[in-house]
PyMOL CGO cylinders between C-alpha atoms (Angstrom):
from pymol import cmd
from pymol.cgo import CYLINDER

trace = [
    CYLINDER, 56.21, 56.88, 5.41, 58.65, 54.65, 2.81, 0.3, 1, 1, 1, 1, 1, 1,
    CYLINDER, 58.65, 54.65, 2.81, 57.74, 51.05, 3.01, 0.3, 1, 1, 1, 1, 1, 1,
    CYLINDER, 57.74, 51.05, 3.01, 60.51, 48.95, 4.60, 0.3, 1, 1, 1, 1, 1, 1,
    CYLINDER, 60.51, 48.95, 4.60, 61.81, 45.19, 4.98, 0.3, 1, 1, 1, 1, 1, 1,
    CYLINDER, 61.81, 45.19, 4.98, 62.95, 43.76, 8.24, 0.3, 1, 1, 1, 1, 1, 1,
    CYLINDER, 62.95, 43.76, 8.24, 64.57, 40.41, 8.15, 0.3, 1, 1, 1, 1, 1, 1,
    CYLINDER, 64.57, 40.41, 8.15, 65.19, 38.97, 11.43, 0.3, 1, 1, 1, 1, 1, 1,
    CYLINDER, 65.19, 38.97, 11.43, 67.82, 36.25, 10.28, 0.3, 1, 1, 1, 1, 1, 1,
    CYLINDER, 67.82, 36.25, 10.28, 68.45, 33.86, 13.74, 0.3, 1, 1, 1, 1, 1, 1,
    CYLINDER, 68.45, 33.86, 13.74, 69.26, 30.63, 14.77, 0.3, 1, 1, 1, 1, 1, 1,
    CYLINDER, 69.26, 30.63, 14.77, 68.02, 28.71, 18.02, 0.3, 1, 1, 1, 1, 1, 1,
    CYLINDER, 68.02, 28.71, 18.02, 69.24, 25.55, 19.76, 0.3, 1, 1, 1, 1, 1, 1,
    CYLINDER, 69.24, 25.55, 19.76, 66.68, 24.82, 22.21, 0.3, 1, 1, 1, 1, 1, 1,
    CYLINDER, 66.68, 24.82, 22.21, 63.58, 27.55, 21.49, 0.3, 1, 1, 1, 1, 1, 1,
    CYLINDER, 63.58, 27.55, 21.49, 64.91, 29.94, 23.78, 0.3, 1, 1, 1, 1, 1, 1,
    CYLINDER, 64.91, 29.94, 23.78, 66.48, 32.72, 21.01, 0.3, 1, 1, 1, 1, 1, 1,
    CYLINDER, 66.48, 32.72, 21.01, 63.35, 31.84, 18.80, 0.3, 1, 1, 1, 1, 1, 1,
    CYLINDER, 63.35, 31.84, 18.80, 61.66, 33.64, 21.28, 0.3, 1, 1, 1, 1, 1, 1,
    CYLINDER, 61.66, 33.64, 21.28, 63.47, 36.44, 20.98, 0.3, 1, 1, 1, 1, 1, 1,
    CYLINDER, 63.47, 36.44, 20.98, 63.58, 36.08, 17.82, 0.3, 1, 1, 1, 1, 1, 1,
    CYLINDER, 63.58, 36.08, 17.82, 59.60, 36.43, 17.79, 0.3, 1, 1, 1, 1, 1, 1,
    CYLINDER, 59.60, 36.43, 17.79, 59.67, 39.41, 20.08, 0.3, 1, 1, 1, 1, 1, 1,
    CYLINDER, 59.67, 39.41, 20.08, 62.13, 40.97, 18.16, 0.3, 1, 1, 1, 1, 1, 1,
    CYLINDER, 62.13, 40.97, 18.16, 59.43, 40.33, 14.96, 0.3, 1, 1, 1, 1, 1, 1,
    CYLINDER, 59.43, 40.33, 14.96, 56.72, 42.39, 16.78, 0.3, 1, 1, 1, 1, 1, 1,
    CYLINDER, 56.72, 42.39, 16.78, 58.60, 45.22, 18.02, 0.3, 1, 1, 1, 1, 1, 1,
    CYLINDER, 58.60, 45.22, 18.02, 59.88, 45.61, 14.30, 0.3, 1, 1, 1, 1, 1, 1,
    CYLINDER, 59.88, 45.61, 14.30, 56.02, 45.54, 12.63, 0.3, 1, 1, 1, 1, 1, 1,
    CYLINDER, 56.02, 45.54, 12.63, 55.01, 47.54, 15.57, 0.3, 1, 1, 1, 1, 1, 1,
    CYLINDER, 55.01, 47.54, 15.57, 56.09, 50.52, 13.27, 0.3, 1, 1, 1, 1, 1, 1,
    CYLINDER, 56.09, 50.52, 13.27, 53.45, 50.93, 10.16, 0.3, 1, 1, 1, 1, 1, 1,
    CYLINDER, 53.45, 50.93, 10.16, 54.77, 50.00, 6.89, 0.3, 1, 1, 1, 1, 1, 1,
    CYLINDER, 54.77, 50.00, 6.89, 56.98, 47.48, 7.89, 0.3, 1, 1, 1, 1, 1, 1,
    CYLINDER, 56.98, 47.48, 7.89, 57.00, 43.95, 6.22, 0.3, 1, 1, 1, 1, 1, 1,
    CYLINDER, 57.00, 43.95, 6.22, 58.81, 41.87, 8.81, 0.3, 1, 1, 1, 1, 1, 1,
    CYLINDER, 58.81, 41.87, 8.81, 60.54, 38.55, 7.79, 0.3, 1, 1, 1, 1, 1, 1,
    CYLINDER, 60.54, 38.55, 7.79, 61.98, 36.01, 10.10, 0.3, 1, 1, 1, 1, 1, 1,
    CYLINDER, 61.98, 36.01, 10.10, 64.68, 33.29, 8.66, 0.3, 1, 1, 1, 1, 1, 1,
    CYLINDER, 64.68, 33.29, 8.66, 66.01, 30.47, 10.64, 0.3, 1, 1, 1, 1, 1, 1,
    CYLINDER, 66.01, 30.47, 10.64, 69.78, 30.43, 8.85, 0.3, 1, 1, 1, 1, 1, 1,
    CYLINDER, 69.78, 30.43, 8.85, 70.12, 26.70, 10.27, 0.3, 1, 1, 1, 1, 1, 1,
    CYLINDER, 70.12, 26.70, 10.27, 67.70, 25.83, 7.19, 0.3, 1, 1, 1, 1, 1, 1,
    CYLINDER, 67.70, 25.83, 7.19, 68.03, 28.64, 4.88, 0.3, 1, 1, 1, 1, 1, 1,
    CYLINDER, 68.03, 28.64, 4.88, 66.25, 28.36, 1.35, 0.3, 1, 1, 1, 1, 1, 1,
    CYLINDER, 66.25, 28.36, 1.35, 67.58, 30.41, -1.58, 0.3, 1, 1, 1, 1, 1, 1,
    CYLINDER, 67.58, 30.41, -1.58, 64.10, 32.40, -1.13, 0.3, 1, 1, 1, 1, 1, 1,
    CYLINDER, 64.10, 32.40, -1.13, 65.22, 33.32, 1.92, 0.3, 1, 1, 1, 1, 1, 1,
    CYLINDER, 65.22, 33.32, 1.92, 68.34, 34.40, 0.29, 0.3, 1, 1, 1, 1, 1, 1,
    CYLINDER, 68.34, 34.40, 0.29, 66.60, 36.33, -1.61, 0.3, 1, 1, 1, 1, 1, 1,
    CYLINDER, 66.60, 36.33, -1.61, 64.74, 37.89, 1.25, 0.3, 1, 1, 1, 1, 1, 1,
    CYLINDER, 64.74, 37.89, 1.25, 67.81, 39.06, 2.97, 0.3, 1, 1, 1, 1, 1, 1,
    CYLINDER, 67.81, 39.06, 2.97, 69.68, 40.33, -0.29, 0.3, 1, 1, 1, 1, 1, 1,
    CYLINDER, 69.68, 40.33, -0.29, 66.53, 42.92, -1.06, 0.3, 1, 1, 1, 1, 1, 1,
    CYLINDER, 66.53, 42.92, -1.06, 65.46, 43.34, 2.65, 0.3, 1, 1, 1, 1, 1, 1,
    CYLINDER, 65.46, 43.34, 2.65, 66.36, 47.19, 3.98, 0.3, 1, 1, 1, 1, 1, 1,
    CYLINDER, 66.36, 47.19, 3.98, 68.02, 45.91, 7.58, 0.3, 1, 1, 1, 1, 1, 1,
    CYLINDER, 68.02, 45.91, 7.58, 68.79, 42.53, 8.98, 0.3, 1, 1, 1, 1, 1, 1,
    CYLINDER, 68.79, 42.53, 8.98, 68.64, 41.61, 12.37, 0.3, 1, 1, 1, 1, 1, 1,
    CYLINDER, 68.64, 41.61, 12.37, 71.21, 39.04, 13.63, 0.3, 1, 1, 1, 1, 1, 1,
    CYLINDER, 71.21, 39.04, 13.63, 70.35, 36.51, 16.20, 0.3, 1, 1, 1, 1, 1, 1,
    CYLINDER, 70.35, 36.51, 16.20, 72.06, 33.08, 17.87, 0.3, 1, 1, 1, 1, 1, 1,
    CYLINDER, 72.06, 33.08, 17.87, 72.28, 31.83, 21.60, 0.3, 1, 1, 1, 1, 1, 1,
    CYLINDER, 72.28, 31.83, 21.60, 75.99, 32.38, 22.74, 0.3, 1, 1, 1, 1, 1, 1,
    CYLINDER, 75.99, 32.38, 22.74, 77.80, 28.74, 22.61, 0.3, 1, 1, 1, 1, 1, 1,
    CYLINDER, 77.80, 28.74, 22.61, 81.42, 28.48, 24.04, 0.3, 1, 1, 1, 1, 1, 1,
    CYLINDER, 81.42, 28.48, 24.04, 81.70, 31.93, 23.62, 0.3, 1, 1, 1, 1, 1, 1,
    CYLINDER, 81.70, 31.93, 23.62, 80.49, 32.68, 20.36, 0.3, 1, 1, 1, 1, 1, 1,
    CYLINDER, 80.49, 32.68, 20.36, 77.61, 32.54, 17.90, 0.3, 1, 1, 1, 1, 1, 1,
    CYLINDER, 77.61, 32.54, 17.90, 76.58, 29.22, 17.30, 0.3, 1, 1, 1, 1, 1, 1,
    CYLINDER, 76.58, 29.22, 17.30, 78.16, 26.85, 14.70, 0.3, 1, 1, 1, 1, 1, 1,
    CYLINDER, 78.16, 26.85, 14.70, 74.80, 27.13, 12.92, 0.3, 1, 1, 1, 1, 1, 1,
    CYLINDER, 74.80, 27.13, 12.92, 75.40, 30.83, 12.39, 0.3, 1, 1, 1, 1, 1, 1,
    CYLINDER, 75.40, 30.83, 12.39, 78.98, 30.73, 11.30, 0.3, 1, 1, 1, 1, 1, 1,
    CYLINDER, 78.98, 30.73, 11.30, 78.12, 28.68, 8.78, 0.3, 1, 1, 1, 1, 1, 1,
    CYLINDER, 78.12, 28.68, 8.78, 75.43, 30.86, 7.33, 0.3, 1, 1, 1, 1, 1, 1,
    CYLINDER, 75.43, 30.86, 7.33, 78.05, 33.68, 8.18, 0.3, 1, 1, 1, 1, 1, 1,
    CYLINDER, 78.05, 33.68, 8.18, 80.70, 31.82, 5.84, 0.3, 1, 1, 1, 1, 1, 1,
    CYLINDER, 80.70, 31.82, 5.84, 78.31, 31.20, 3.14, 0.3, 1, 1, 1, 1, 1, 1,
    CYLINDER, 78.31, 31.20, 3.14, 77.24, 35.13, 3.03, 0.3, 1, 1, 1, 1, 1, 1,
    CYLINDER, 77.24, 35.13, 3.03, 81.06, 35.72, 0.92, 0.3, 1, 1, 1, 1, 1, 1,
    CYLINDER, 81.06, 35.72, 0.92, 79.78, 36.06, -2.17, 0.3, 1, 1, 1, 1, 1, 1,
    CYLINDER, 79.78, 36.06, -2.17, 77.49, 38.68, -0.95, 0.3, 1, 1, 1, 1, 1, 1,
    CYLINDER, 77.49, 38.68, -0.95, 80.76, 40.19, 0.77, 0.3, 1, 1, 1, 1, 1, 1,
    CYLINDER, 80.76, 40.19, 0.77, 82.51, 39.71, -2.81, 0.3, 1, 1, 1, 1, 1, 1,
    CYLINDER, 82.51, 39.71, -2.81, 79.77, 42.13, -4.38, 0.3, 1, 1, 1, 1, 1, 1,
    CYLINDER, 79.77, 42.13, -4.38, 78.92, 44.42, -1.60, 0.3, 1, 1, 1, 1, 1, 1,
    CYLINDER, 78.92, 44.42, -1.60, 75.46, 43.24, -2.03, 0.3, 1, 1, 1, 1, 1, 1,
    CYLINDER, 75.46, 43.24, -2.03, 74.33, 44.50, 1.98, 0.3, 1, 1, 1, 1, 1, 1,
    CYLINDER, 74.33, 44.50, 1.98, 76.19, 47.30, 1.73, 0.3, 1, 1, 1, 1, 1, 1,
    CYLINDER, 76.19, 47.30, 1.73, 73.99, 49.95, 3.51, 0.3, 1, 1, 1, 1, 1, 1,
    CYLINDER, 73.99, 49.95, 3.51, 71.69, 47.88, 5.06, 0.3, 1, 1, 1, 1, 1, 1,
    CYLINDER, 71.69, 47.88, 5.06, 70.84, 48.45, 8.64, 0.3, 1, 1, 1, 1, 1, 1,
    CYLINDER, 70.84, 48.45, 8.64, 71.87, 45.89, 11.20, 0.3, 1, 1, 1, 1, 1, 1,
    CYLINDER, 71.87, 45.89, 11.20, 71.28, 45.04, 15.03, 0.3, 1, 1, 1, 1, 1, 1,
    CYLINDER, 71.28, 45.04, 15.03, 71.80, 41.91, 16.77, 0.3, 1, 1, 1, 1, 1, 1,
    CYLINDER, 71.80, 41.91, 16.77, 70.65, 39.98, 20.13, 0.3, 1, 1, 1, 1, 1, 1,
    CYLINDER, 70.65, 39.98, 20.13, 71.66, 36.45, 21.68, 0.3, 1, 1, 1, 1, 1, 1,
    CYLINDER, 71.66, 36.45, 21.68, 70.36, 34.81, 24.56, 0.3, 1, 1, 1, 1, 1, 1,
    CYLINDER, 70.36, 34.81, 24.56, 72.77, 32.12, 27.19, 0.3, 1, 1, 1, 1, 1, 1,
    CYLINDER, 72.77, 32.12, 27.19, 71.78, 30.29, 30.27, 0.3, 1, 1, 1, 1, 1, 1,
    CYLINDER, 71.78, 30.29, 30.27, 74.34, 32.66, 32.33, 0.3, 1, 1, 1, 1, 1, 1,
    CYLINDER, 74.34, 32.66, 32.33, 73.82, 36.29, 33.63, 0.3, 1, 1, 1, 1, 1, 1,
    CYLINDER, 73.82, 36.29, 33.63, 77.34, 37.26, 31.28, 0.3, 1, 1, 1, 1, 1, 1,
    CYLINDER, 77.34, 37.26, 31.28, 77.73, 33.95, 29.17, 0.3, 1, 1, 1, 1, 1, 1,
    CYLINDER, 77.73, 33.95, 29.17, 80.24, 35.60, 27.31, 0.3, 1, 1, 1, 1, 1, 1,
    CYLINDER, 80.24, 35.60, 27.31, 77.64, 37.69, 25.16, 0.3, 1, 1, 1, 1, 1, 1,
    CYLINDER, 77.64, 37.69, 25.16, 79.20, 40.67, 24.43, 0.3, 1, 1, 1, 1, 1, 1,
    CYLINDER, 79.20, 40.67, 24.43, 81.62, 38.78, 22.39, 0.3, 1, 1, 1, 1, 1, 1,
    CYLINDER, 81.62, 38.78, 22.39, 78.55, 37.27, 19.94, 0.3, 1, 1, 1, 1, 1, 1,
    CYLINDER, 78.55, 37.27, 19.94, 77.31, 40.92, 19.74, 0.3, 1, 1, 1, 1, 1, 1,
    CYLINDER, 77.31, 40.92, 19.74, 80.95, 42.15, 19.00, 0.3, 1, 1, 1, 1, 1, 1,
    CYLINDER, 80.95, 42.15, 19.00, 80.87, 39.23, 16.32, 0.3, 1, 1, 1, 1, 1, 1,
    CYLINDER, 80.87, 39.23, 16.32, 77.74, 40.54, 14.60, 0.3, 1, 1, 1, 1, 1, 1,
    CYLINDER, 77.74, 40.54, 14.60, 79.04, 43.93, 14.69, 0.3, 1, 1, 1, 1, 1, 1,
    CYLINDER, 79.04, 43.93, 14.69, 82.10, 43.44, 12.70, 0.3, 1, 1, 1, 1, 1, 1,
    CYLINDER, 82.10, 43.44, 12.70, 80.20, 40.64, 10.62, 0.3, 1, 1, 1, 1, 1, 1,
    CYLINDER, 80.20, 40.64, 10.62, 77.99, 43.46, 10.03, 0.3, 1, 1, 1, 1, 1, 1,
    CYLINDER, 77.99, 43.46, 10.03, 80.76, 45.90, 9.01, 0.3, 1, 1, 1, 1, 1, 1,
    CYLINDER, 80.76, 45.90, 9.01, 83.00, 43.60, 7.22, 0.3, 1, 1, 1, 1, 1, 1,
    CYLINDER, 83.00, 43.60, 7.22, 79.38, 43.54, 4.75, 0.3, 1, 1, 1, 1, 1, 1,
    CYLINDER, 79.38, 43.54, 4.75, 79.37, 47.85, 4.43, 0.3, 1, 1, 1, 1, 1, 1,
    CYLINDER, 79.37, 47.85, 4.43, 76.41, 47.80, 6.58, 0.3, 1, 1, 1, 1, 1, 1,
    CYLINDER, 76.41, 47.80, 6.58, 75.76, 50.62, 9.83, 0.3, 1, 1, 1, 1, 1, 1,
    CYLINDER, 75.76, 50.62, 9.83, 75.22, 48.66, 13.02, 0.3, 1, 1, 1, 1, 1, 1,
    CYLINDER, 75.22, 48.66, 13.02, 71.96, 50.01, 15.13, 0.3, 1, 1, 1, 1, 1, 1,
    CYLINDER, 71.96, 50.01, 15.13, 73.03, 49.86, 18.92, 0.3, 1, 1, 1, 1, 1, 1,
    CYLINDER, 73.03, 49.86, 18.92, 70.23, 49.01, 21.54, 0.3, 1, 1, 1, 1, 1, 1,
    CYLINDER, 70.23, 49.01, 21.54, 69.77, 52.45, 22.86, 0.3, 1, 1, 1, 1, 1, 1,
    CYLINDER, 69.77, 52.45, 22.86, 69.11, 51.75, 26.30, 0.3, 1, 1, 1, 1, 1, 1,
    CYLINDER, 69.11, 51.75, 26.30, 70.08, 52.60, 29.71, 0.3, 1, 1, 1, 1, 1, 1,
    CYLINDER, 70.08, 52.60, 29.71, 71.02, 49.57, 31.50, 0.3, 1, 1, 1, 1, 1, 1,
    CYLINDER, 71.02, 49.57, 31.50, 68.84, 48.41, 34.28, 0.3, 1, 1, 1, 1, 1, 1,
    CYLINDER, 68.84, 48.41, 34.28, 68.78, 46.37, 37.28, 0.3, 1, 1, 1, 1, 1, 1,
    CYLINDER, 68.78, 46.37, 37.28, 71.72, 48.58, 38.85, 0.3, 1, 1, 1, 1, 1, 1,
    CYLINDER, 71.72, 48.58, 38.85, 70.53, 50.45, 41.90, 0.3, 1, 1, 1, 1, 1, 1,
    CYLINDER, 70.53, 50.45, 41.90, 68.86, 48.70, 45.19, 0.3, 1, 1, 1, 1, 1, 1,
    CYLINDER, 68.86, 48.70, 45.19, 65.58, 50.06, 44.41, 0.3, 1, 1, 1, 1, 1, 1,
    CYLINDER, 65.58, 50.06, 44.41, 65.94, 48.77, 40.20, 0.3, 1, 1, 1, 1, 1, 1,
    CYLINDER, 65.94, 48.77, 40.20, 64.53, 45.33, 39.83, 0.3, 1, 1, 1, 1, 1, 1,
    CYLINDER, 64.53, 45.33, 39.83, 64.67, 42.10, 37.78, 0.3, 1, 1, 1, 1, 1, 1,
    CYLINDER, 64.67, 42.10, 37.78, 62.10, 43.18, 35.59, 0.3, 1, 1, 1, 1, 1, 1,
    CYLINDER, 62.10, 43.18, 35.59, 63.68, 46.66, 34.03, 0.3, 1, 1, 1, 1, 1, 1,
    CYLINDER, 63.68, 46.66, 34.03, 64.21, 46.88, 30.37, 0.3, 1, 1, 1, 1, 1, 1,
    CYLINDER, 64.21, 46.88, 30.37, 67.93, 45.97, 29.56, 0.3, 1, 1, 1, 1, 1, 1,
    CYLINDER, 67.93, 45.97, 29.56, 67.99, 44.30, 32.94, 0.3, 1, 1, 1, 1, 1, 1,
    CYLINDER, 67.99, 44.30, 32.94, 71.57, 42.34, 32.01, 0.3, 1, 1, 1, 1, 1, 1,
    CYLINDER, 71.57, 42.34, 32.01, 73.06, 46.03, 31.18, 0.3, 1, 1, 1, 1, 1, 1,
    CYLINDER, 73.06, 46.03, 31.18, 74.00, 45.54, 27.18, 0.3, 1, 1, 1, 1, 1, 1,
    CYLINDER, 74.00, 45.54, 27.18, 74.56, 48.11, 24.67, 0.3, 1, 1, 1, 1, 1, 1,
    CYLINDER, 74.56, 48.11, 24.67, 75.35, 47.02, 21.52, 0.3, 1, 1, 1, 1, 1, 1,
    CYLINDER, 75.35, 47.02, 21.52, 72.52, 44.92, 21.36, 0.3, 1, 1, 1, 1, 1, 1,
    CYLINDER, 72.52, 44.92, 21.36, 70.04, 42.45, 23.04, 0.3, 1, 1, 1, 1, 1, 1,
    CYLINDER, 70.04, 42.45, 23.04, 71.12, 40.52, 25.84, 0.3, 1, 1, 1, 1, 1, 1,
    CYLINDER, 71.12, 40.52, 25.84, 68.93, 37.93, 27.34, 0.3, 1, 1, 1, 1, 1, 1,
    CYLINDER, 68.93, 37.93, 27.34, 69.51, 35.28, 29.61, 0.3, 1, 1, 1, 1, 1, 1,
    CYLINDER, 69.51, 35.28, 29.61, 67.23, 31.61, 30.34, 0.3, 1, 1, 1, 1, 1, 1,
    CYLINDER, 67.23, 31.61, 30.34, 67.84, 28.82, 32.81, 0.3, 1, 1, 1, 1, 1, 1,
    CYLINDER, 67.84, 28.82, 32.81, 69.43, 25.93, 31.05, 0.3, 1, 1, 1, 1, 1, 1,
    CYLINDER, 69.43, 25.93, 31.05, 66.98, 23.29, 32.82, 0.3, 1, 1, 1, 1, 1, 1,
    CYLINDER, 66.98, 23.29, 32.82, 63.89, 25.26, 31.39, 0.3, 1, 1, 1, 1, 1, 1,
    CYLINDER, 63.89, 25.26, 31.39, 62.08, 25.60, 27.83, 0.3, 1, 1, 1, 1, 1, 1,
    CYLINDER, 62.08, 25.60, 27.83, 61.86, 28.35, 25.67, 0.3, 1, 1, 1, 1, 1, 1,
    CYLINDER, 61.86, 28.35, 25.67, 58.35, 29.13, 27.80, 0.3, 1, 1, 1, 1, 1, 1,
    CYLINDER, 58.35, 29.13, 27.80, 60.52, 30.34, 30.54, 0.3, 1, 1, 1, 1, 1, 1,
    CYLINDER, 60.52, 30.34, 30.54, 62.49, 33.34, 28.59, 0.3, 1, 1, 1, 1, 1, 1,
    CYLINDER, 62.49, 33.34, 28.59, 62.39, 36.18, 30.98, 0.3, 1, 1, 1, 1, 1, 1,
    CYLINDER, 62.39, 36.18, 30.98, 59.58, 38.95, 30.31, 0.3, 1, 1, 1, 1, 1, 1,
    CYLINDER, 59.58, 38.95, 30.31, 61.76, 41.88, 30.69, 0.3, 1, 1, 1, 1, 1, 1,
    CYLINDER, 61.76, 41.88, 30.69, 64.32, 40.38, 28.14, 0.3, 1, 1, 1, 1, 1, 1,
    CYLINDER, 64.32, 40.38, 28.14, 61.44, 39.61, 25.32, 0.3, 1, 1, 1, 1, 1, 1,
    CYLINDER, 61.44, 39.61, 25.32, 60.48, 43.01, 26.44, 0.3, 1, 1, 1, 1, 1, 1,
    CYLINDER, 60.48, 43.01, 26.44, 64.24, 44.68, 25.50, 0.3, 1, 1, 1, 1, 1, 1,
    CYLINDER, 64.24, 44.68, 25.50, 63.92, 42.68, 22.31, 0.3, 1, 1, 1, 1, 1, 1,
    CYLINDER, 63.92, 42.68, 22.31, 60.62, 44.24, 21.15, 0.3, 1, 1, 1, 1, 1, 1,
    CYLINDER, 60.62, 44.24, 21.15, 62.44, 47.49, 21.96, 0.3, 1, 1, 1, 1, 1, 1,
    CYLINDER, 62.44, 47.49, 21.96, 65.10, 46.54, 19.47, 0.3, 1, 1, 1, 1, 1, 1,
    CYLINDER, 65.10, 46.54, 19.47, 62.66, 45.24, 16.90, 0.3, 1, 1, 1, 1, 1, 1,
    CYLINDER, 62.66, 45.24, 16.90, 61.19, 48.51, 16.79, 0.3, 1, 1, 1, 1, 1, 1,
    CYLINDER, 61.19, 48.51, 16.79, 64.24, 50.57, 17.25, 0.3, 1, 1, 1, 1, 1, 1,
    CYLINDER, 64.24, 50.57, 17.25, 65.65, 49.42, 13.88, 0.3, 1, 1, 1, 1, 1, 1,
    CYLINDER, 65.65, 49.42, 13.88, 62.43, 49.19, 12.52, 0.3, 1, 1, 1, 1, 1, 1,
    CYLINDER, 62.43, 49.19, 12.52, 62.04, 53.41, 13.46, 0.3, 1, 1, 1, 1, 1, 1,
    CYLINDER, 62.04, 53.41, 13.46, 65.82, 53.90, 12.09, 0.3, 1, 1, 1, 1, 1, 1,
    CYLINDER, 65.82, 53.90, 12.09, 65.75, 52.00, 9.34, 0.3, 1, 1, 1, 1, 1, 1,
    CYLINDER, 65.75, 52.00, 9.34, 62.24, 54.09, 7.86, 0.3, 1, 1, 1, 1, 1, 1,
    CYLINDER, 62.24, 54.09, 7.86, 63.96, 57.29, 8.51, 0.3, 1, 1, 1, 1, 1, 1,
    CYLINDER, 63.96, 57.29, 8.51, 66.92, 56.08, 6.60, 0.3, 1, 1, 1, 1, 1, 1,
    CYLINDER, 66.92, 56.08, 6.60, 64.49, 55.04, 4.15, 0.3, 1, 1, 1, 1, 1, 1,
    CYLINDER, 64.49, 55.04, 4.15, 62.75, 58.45, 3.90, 0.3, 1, 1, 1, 1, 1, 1,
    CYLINDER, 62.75, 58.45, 3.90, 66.15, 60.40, 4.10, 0.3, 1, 1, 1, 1, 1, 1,
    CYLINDER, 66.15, 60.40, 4.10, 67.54, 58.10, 0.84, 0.3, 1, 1, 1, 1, 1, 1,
    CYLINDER, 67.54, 58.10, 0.84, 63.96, 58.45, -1.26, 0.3, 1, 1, 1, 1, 1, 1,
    CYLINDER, 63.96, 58.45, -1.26, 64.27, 62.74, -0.07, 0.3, 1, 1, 1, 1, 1, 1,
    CYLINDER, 64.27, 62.74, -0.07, 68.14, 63.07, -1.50, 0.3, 1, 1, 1, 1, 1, 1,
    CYLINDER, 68.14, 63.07, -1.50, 67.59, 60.25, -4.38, 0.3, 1, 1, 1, 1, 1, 1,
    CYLINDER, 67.59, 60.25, -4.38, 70.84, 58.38, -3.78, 0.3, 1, 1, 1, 1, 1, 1,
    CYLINDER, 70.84, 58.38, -3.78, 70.60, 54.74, -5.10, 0.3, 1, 1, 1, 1, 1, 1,
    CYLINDER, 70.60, 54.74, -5.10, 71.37, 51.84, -2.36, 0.3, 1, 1, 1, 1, 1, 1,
    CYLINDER, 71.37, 51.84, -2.36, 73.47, 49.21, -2.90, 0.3, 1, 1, 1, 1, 1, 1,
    CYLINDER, 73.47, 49.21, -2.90, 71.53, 46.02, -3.83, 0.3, 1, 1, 1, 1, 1, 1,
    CYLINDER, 71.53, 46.02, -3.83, 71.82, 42.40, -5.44, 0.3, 1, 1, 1, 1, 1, 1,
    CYLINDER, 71.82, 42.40, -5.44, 71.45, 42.78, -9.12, 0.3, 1, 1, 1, 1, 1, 1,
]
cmd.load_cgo(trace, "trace")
């Protein structure tokens, strides 16, 4: 199996998405021979930079705010332009997830976000590959992908309660998309090393 990179690049208000962020982190190096990094892009260092220029797939994460990823993330979002400029994640793997205090919240459109984010950088977006759950009279609260997303990670946390309090089923989904990518991105790995075709990556 080809040795592979996972950066989990997130940012969290309150704790809440750091915990999915951390879920996330174990699904991914639940798969062998994968190094799994995680980068807070509120306080990003140029190592981390580095990280996520040379990584094989990047996972995006941010609570949904008004809508949308949070400011924190659109910054780190605007600064990635120069990597836009010279295609330097082109290929790369990507997923996302977000977590809001509401059942909907609005969180489709963050995923939506990181999917074209994702595309406007050349890179092939990773879907969560569930059924949704939590849809029938006999499905409960605790299913996998109990909010119903496909594109990516949903979650959802009481506003009056601490990151302690994300729901089981959601850090659950997220270890599912951890290790999802994590699967995909070693057989894209493997298929690449098989055919010999260079990727794409910051000189």
């Amino acid at each position: 199996m080809t040795g592979i990179t996972v950066a989990i690049a997130y940012t969290s208000g309150y704790g809440h998405t750091r915990e999915l962020a951390n879920a996330v982190a174990e699904g991914a190096a639940s798969v062998p021979d994968t190094v799994v990094e995680l980068i807070d892009v509120a306080t990003i260092t140029d190592d981390d930079w580095h990280t996520l220029d040379h990584c094989d797939a990047i996972i995006f994460g941010s609570p949904t705010y008004m809508g949308s990823a949070s400011g924190a993330f659109h910054t780190f979002a605007e600064a990635t332009s120069a990597r836009w400029m010279t295609r330097a994640w082109q290929d790369k793997l990507a997923a996302g997830f977000t977590n809001s205090g509401s059942m909907s919240g609005d969180k489709l459109h963050t995923l939506q976000y990181f999917a074209m984010f994702a595309a406007q950088h050349g890179m092939h977006w990773i879907n969560l590959g569930l059924l949704p759950g939590w849809n029938t009279t006999t499905a409960s609260e605790h299913d996998h992908n109990r909010l119903g997303f496909y594109l990516g990670a949903g979650a959802q946390t009481w506003n009056d309660q601490g990151p302690e309090a994300v729901h089981q089923a959601d850090l659950t989904t997220a270890r599912h998309l951890g290790r999802r990518v994590a699967t995909h991105t070693s057989r894209f790995a493997e298929s690449l090393d098989l055919a010999d075709i260079p990727v794409t990556t910051a000189g």
